[in-house]
C-alpha positions in Angstrom: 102.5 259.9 -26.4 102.7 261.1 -30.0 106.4 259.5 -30.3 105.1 255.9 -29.0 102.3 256.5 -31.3 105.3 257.4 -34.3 107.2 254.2 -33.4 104.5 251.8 -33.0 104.3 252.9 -36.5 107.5 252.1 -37.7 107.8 248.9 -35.7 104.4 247.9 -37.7 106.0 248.7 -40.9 109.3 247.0 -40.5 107.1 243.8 -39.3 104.8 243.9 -42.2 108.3 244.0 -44.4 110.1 241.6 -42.5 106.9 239.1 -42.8 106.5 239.9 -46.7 110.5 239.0 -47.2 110.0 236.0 -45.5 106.7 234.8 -47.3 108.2 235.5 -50.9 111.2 233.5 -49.5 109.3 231.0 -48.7 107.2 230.8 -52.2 110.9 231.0 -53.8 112.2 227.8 -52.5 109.2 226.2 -53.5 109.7 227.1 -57.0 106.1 229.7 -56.8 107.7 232.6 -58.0 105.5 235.2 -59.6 106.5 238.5 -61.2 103.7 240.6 -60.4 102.0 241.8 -57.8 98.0 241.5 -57.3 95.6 244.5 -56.8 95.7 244.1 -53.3 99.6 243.9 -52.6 99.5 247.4 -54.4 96.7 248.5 -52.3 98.7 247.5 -49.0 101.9 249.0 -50.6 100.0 252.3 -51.3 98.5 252.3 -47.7 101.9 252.0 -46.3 103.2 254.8 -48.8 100.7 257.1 -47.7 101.0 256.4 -44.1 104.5 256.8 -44.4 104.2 260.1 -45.9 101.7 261.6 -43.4 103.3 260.3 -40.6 106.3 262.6 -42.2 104.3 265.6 -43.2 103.6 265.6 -39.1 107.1 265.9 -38.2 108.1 268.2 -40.1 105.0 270.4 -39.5 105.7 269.8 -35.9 109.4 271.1 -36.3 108.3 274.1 -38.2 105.2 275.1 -35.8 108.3 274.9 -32.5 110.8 276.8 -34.5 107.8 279.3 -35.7 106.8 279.3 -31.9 110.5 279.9 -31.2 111.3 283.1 -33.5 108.1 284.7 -32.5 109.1 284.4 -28.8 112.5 285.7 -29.6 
């Protein structure tokens, strides 16, 4: 369950990239091109980031607790 859970995740964030390429593609043809972003596109960014790095921190924690569980078992 925790792997469907992991690549819901993923598929989320690739979608909510995909979508943001095609919206600032879409304010590029029609000459709306701004340089910055707004307080909330860094918010969503940040969310993401952070997401991202948790959802990390719990493989790798998961890797080390089996390979832990596997030198203590010999």
């Amino acid at each position: 369950m925790r792997m469907n859970t992991e690549l819901q995740f993923w598929r989320s964030m690739a979608g909510y990239a995909v979508a943001r390429a095609h919206a600032q593609r879409a304010r590029a043809k029609q000459g709306r091109t701004e340089l910055g972003a707004s307080a909330l596109e860094w918010a969503i960014i940040s969310a993401i980031l952070v997401a991202a790095a948790l959802a990390i921190g719990l493989v790798v924690r998961r890797v080390i607790d089996k390979r832990t569980g596997e030198i203590e078992n010999g």
